[in-house]
ROTOR-519854 format. One record per residue: x, y, z of N, C-alpha, C, O in turn. Coordinates in steps of 0.05 Angstrom, whole numbers. Layout:
N
<node n_px="X" n_py="Y" n_pz="Z" ca_px="X" ca_py="Y" ca_pz="Z" c_px="X" c_py="Y" c_pz="Z" o_px="X" o_py="Y" o_pz="Z"/>
...
//
This chain:
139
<node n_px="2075" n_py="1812" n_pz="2394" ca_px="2101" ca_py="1799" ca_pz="2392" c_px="2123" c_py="1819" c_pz="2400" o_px="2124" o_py="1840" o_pz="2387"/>
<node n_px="2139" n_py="1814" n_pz="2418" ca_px="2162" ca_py="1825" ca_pz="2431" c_px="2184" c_py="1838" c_pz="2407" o_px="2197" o_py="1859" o_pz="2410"/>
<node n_px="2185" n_py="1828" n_pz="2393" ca_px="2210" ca_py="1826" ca_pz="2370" c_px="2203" c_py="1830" c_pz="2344" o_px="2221" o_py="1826" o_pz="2327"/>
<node n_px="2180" n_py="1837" n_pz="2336" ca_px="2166" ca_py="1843" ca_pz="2313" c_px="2178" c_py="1867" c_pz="2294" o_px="2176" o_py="1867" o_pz="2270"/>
<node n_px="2191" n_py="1886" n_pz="2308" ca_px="2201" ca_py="1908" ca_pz="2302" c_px="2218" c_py="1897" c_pz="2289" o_px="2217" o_py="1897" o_pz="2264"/>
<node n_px="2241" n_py="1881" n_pz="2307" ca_px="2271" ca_py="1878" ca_pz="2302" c_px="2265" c_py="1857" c_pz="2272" o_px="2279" o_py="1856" o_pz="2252"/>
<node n_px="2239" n_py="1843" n_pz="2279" ca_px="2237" ca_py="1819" ca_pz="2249" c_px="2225" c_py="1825" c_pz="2234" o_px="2222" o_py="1812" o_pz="2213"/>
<node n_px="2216" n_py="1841" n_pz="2237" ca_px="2216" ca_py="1862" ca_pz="2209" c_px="2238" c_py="1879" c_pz="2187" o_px="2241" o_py="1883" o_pz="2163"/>
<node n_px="2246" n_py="1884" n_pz="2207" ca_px="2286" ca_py="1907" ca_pz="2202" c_px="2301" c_py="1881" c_pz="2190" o_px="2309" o_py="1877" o_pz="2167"/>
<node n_px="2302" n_py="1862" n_pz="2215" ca_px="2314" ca_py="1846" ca_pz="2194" c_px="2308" c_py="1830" c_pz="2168" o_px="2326" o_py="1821" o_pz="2154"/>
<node n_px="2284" n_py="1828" n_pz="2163" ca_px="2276" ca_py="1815" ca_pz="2143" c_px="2273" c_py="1828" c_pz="2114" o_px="2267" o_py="1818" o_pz="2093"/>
<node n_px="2281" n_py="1866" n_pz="2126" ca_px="2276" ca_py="1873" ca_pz="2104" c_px="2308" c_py="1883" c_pz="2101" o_px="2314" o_py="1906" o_pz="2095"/>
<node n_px="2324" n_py="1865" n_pz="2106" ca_px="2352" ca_py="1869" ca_pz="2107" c_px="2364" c_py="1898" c_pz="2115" o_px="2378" o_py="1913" o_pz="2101"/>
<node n_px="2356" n_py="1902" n_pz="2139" ca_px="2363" ca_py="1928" ca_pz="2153" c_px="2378" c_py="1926" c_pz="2179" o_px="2378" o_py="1904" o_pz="2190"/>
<node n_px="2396" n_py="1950" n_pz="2192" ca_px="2404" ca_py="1936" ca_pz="2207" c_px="2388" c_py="1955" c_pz="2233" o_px="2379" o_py="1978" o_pz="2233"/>
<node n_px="2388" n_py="1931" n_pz="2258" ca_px="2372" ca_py="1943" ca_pz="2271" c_px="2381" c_py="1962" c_pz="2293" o_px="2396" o_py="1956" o_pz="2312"/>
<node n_px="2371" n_py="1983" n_pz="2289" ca_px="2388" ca_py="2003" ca_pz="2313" c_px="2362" c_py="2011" c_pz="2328" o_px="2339" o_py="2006" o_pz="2323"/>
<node n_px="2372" n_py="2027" n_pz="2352" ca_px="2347" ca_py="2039" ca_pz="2369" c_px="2341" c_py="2068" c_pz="2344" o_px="2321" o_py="2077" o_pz="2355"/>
<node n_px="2343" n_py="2078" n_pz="2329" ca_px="2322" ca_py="2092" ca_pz="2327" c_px="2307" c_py="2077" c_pz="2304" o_px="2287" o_py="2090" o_pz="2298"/>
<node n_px="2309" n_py="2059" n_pz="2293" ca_px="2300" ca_py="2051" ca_pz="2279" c_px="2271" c_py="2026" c_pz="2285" o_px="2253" o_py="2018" o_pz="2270"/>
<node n_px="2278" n_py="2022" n_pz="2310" ca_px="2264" ca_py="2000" ca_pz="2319" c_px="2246" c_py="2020" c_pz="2338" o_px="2223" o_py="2012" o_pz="2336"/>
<node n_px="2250" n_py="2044" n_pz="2357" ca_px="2231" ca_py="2059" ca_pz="2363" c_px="2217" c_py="2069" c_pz="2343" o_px="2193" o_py="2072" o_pz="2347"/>
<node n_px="2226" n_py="2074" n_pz="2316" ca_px="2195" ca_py="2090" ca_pz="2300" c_px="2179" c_py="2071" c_pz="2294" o_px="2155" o_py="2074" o_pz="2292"/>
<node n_px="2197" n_py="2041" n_pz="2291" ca_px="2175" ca_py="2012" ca_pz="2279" c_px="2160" c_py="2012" c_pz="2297" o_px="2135" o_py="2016" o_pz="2296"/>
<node n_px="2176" n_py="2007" n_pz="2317" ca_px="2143" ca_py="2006" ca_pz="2341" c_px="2126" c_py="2027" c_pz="2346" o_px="2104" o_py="2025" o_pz="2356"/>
<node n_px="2140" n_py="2055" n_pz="2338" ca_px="2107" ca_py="2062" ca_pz="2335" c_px="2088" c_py="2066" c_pz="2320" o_px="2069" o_py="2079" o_pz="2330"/>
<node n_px="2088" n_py="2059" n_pz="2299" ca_px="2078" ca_py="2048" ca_pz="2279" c_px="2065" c_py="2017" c_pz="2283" o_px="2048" o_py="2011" o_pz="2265"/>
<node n_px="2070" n_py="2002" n_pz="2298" ca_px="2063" ca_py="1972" ca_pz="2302" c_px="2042" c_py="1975" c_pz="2327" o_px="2025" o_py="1959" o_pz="2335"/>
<node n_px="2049" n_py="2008" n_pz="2336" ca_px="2030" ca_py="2009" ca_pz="2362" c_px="2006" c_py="2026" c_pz="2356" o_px="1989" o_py="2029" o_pz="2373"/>
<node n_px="2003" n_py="2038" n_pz="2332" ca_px="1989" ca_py="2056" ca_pz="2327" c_px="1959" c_py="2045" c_pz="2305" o_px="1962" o_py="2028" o_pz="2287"/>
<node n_px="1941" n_py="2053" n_pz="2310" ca_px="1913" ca_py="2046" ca_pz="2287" c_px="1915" c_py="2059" c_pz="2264" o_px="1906" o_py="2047" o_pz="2245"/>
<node n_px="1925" n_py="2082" n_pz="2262" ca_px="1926" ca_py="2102" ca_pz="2239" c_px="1951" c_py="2106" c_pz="2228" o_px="1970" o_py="2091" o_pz="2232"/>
<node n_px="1952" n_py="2123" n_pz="2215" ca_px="1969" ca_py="2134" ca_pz="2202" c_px="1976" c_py="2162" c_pz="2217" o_px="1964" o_py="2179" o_pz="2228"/>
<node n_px="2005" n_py="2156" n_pz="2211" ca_px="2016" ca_py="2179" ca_pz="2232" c_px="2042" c_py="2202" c_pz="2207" o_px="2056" o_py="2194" o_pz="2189"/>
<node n_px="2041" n_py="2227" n_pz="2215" ca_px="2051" ca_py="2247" ca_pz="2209" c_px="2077" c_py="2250" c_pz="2216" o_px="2084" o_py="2244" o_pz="2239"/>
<node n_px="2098" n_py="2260" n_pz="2197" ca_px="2124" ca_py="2271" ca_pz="2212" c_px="2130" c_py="2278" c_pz="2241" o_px="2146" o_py="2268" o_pz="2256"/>
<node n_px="2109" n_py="2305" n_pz="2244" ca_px="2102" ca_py="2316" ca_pz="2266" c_px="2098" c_py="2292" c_pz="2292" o_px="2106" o_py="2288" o_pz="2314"/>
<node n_px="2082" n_py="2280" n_pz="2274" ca_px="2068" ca_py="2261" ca_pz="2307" c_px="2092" c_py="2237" c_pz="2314" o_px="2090" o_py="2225" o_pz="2335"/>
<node n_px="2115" n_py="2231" n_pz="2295" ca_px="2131" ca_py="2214" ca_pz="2314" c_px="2144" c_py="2224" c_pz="2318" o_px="2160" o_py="2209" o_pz="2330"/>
<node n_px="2153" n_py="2250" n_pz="2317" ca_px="2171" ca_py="2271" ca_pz="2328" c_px="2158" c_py="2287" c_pz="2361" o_px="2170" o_py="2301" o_pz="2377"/>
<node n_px="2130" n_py="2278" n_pz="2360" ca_px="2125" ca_py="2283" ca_pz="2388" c_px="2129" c_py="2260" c_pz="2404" o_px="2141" o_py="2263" o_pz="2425"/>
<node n_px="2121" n_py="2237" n_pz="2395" ca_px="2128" ca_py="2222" ca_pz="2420" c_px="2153" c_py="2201" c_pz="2414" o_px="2154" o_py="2179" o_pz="2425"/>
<node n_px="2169" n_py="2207" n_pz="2397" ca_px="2196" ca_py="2199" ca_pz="2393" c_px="2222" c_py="2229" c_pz="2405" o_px="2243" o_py="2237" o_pz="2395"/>
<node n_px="2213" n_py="2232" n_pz="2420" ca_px="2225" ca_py="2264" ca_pz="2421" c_px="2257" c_py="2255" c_pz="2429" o_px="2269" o_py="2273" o_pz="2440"/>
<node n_px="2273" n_py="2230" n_pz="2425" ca_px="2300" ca_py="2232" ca_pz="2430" c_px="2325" c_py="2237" c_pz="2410" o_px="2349" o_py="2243" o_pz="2411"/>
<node n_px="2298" n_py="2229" n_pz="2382" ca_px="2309" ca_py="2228" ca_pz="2356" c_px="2304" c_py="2261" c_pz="2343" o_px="2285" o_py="2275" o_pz="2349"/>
<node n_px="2321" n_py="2267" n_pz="2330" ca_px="2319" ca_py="2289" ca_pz="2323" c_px="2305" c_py="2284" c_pz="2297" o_px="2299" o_py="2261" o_pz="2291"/>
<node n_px="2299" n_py="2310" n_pz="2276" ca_px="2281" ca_py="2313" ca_pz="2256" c_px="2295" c_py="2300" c_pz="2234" o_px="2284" o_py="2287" o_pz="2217"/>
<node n_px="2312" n_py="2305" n_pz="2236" ca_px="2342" ca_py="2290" ca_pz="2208" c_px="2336" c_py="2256" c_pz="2211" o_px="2334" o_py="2239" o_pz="2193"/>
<node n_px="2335" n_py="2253" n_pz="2239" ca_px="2339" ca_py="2222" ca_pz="2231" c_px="2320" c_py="2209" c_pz="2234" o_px="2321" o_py="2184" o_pz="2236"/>
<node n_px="2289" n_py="2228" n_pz="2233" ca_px="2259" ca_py="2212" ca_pz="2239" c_px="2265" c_py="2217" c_pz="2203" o_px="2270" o_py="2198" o_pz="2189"/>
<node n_px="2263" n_py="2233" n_pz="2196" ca_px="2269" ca_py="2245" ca_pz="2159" c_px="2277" c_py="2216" c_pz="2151" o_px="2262" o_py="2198" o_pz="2142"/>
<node n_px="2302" n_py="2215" n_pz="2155" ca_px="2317" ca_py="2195" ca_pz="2142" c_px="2308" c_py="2153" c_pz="2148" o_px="2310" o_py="2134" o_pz="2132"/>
<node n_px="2301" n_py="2154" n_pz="2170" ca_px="2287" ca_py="2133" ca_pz="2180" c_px="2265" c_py="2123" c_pz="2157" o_px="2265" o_py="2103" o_pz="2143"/>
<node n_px="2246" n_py="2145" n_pz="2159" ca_px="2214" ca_py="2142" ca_pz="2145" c_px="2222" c_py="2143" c_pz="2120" o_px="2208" o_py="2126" o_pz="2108"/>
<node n_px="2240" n_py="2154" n_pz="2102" ca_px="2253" ca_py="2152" ca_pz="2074" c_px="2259" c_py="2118" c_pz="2080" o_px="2248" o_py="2103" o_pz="2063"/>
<node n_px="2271" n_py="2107" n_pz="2094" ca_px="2282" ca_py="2079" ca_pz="2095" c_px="2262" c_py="2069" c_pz="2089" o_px="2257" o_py="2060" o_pz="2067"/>
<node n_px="2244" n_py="2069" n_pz="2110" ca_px="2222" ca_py="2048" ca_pz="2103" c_px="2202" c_py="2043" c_pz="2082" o_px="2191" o_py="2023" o_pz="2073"/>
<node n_px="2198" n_py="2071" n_pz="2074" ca_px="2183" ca_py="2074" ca_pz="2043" c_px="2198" c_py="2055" c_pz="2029" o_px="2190" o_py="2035" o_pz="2017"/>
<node n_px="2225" n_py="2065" n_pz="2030" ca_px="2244" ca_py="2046" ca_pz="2001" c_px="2242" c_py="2019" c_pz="2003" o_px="2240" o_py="2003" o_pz="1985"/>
<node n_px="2242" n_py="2014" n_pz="2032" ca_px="2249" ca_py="1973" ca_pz="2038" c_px="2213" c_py="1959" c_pz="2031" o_px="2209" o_py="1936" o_pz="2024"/>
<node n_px="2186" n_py="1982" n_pz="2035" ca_px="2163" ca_py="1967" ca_pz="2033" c_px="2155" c_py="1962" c_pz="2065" o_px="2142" o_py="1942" o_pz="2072"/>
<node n_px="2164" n_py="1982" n_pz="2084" ca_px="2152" ca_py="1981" ca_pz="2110" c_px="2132" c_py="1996" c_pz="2114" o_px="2115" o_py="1988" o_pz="2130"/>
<node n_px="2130" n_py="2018" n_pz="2103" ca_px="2113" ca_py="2043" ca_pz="2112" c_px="2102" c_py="2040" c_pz="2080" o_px="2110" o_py="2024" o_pz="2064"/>
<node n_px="2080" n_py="2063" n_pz="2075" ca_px="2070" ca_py="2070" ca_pz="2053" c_px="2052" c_py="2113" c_pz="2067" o_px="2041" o_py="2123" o_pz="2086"/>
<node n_px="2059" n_py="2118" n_pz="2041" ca_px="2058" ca_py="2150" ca_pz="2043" c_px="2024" c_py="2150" c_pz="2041" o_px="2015" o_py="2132" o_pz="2028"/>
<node n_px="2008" n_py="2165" n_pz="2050" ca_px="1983" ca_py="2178" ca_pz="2044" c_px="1979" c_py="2210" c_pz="2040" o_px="1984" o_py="2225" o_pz="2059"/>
<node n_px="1972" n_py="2217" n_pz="2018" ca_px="1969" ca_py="2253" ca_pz="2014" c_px="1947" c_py="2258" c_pz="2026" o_px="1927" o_py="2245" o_pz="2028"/>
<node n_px="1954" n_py="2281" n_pz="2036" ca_px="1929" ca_py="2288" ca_pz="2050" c_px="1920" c_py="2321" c_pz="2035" o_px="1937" o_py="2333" o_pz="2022"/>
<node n_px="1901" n_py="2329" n_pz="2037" ca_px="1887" ca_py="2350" ca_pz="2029" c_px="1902" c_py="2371" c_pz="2046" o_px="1890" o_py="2392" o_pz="2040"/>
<node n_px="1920" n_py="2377" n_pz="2063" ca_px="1934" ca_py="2400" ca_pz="2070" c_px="1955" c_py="2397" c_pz="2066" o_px="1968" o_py="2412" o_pz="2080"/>
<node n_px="1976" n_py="2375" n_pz="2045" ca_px="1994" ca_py="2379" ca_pz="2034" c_px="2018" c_py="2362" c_pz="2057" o_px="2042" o_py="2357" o_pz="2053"/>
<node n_px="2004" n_py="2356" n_pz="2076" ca_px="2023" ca_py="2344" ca_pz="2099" c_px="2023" c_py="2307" c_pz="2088" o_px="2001" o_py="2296" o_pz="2085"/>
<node n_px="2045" n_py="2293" n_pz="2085" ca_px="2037" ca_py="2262" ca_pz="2085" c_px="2039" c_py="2253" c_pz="2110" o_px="2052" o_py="2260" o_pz="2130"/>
<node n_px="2018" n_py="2231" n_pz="2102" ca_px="2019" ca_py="2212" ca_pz="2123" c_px="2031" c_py="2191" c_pz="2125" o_px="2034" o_py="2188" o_pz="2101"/>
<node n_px="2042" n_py="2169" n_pz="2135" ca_px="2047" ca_py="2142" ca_pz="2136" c_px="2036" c_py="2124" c_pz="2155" o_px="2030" o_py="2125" o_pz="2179"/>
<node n_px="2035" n_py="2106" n_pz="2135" ca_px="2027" ca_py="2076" ca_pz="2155" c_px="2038" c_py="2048" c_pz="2143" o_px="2048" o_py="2041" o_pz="2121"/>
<node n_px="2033" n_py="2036" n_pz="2163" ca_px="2049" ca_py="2014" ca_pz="2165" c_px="2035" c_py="1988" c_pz="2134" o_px="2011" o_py="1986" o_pz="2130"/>
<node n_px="2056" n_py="1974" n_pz="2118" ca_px="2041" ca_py="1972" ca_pz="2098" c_px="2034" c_py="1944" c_pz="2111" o_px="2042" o_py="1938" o_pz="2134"/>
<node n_px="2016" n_py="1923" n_pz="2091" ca_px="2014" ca_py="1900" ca_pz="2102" c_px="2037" c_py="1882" c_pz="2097" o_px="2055" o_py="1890" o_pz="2083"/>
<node n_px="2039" n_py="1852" n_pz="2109" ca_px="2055" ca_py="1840" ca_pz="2114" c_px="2073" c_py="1835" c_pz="2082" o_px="2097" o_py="1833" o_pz="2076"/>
<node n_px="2046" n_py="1834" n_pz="2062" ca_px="2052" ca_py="1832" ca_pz="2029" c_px="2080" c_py="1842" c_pz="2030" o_px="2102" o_py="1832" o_pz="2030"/>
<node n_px="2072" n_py="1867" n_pz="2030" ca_px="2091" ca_py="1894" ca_pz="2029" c_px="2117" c_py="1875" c_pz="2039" o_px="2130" o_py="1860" o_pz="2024"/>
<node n_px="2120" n_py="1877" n_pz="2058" ca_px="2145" ca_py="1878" ca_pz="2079" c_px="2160" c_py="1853" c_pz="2068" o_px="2184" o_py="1849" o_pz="2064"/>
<node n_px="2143" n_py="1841" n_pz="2065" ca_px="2165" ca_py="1807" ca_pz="2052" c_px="2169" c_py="1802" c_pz="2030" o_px="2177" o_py="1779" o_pz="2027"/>
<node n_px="2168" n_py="1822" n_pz="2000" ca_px="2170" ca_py="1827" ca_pz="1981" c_px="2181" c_py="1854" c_pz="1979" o_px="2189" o_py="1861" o_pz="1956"/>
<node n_px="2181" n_py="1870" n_pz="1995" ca_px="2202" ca_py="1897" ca_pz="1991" c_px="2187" c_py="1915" c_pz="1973" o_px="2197" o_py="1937" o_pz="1967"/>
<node n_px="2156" n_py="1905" n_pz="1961" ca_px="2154" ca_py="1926" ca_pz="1941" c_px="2110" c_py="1932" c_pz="1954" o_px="2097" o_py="1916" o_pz="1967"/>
<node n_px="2102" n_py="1959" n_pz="1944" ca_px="2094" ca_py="1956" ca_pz="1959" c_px="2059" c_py="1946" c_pz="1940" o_px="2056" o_py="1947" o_pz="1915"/>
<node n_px="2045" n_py="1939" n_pz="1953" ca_px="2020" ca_py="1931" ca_pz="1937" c_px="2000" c_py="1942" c_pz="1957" o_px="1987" o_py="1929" o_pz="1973"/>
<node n_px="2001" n_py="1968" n_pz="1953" ca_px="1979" ca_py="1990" ca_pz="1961" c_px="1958" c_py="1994" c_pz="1954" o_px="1948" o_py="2013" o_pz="1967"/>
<node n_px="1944" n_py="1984" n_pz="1938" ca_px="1916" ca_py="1990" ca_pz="1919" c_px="1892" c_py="1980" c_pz="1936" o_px="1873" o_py="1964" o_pz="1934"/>
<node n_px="1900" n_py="1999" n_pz="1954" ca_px="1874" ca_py="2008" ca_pz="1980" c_px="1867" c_py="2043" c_pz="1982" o_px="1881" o_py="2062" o_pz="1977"/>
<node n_px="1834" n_py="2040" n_pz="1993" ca_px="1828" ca_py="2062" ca_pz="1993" c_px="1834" c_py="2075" c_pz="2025" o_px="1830" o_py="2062" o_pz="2046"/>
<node n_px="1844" n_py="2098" n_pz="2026" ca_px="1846" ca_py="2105" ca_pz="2051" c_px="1823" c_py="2130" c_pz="2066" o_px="1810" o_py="2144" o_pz="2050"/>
<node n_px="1821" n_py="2133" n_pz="2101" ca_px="1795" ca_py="2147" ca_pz="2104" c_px="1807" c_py="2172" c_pz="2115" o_px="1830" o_py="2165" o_pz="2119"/>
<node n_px="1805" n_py="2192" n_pz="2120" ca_px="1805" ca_py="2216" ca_pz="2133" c_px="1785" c_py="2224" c_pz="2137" o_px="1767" o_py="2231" o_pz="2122"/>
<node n_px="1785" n_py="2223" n_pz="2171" ca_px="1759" ca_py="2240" ca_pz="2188" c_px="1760" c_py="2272" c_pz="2173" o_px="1778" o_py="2273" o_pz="2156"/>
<node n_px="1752" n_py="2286" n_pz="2175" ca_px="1742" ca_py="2307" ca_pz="2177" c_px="1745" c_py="2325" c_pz="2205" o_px="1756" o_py="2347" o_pz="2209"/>
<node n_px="1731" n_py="2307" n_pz="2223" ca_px="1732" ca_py="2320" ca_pz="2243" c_px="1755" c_py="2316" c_pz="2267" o_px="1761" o_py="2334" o_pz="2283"/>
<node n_px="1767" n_py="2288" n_pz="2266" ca_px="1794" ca_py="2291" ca_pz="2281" c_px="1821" c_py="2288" c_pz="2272" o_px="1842" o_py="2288" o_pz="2284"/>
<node n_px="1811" n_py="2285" n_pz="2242" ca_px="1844" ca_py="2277" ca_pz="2229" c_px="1843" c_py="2256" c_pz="2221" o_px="1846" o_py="2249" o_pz="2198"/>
<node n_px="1836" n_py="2235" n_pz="2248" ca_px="1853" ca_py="2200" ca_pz="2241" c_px="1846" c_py="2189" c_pz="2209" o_px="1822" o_py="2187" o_pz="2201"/>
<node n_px="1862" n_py="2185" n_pz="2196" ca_px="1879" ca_py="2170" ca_pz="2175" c_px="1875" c_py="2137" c_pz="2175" o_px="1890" o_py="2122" o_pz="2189"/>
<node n_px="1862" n_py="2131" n_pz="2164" ca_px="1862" ca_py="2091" ca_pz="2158" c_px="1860" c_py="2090" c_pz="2146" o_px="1849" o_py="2109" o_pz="2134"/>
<node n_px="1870" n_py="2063" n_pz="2130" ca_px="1873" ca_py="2051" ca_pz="2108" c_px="1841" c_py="2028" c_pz="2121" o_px="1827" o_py="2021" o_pz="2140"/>
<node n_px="1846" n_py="2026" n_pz="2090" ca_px="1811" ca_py="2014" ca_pz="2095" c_px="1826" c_py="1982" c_pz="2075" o_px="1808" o_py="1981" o_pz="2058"/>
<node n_px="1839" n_py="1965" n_pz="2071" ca_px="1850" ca_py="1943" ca_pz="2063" c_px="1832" c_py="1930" c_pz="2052" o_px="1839" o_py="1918" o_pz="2032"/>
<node n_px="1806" n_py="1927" n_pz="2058" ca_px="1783" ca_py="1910" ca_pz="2050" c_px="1770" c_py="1918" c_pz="2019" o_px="1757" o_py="1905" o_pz="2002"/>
<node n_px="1781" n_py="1950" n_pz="2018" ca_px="1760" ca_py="1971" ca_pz="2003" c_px="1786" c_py="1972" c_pz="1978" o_px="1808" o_py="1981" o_pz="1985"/>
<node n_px="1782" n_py="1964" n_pz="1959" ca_px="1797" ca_py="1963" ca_pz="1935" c_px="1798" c_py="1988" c_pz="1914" o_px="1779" o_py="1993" o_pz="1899"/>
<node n_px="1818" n_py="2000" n_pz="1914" ca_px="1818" ca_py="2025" ca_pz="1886" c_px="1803" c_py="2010" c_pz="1858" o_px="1808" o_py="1988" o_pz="1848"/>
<node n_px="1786" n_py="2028" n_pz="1849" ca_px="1765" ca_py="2022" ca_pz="1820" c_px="1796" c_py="2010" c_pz="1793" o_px="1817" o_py="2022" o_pz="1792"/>
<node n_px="1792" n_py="1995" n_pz="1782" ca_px="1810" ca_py="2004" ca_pz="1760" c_px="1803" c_py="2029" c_pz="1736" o_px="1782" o_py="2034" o_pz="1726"/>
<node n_px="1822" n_py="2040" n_pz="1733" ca_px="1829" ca_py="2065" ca_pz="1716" c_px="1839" c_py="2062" c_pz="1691" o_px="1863" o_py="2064" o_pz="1688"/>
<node n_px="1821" n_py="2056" n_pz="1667" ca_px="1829" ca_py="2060" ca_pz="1646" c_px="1842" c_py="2076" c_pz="1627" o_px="1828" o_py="2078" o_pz="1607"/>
<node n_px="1860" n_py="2088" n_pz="1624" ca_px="1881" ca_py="2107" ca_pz="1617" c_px="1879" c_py="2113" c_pz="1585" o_px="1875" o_py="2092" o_pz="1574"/>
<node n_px="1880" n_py="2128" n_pz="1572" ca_px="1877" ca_py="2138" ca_pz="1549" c_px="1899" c_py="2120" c_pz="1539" o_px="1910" o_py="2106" o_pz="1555"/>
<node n_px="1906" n_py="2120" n_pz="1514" ca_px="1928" ca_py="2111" ca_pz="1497" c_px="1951" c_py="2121" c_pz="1499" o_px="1950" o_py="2145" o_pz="1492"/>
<node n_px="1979" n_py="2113" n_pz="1509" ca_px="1999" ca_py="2130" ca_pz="1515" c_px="2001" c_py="2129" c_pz="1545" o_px="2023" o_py="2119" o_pz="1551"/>
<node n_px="1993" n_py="2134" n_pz="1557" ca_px="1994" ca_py="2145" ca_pz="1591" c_px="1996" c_py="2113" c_pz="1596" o_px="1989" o_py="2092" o_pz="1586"/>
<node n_px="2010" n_py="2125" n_pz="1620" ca_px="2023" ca_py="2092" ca_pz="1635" c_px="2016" c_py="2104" c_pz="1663" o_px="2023" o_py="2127" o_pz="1671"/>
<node n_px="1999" n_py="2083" n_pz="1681" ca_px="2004" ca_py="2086" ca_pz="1707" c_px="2014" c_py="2082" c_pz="1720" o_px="2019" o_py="2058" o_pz="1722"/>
<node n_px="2028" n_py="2104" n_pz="1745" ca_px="2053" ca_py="2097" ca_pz="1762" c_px="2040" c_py="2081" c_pz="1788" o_px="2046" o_py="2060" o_pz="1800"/>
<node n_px="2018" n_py="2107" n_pz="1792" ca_px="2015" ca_py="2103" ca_pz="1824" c_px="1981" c_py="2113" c_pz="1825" o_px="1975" o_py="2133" o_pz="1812"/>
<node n_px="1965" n_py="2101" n_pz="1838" ca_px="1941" ca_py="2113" ca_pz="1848" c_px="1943" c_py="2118" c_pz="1875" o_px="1955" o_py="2103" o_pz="1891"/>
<node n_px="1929" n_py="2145" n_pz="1884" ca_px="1919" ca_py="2143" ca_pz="1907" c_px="1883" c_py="2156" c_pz="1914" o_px="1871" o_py="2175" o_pz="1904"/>
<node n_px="1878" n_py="2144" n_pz="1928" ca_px="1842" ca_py="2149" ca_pz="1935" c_px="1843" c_py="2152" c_pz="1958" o_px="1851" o_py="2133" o_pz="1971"/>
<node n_px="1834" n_py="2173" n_pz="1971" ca_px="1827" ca_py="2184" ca_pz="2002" c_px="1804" c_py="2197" c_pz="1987" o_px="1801" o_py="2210" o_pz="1966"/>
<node n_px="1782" n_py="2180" n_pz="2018" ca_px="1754" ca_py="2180" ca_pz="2026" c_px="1760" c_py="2202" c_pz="2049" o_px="1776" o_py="2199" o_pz="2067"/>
<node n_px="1741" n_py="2229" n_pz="2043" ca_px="1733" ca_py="2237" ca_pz="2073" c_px="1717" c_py="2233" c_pz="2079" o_px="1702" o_py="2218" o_pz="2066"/>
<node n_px="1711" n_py="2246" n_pz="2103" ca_px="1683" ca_py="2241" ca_pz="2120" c_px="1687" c_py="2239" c_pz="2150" o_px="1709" o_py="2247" o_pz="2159"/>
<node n_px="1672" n_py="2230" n_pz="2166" ca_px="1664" ca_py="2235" ca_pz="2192" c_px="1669" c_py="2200" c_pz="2194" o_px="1658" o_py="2184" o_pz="2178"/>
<node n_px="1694" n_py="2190" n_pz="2224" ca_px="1701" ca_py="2173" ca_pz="2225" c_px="1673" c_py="2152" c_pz="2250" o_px="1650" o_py="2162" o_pz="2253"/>
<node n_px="1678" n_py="2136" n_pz="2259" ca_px="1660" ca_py="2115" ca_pz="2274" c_px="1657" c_py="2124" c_pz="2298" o_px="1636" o_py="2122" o_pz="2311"/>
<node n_px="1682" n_py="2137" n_pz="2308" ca_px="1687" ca_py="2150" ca_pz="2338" c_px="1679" c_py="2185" c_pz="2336" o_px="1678" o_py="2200" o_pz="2356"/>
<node n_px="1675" n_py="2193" n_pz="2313" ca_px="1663" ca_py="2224" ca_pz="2317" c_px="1641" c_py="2231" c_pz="2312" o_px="1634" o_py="2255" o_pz="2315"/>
<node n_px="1624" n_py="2208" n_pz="2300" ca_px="1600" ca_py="2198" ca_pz="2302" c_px="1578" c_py="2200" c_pz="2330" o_px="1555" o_py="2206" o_pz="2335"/>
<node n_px="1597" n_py="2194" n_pz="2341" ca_px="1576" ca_py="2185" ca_pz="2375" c_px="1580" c_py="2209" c_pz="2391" o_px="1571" o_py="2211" o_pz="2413"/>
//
């Protein structure tokens, strides 16, 4: 869809500018989950301040969702539609990290265990990253 970006921005009451609608799309164009670094390579017109400030946007509106990774770098990816039309996000997916090339997916199908919490403790947030060797580093 041609305009997917822009109806997205707008739906999550944003207003739509070019840098905002270049990071959506790449995110709308991408399989994985992508790094600061990596839309700062092939967004190279936007500077680091306003890819920063952009990806802060979308966390807050329910566009993106953060992934930790085991070297301390996050990741993001695009959340599902849930997310985006409710503003809040419903993440309780497991996500994969290759091993051997990086790529980052959310696995949507694959559900976080529930976590029974001692008496007192309240849960904020789970997150579960699977490593391992992805389908394509296999062969």
């Amino acid at each position: 869809m041609k305009n997917q970006g822009a109806d997205i921005l707008k739906g999550s009451s944003l207003s739509v500018t070019s840098s905002r609608k270049a990071i959506l799309d790449i995110f709308l164009g991408s399989d994985n989950a992508l790094a600061h670094q990596d839309i700062e390579n092939i967004a190279k017109q936007y500077d680091r301040v306003t890819i920063y400030r952009t990806l802060q946007t979308f966390l807050e509106k329910g566009i993106i969702h953060s992934i930790p990774t085991t070297d301390n770098i996050i990741k993001y990816a695009l959340c599902s539609d849930m997310c985006i039309t409710t503003g809040h996000h419903h993440d309780n997916h497991v996500h994969f990290l290759c091993d051997d090339c990086g790529k980052t997916v959310c696995l949507d199908e694959v559900s976080i265990p529930n976590v029974n919490l001692p008496k007192g403790f309240v849960k904020k947030e789970i997150n579960m990253v699977v490593n391992g060797i992805c389908n394509s580093c296999q062969k």
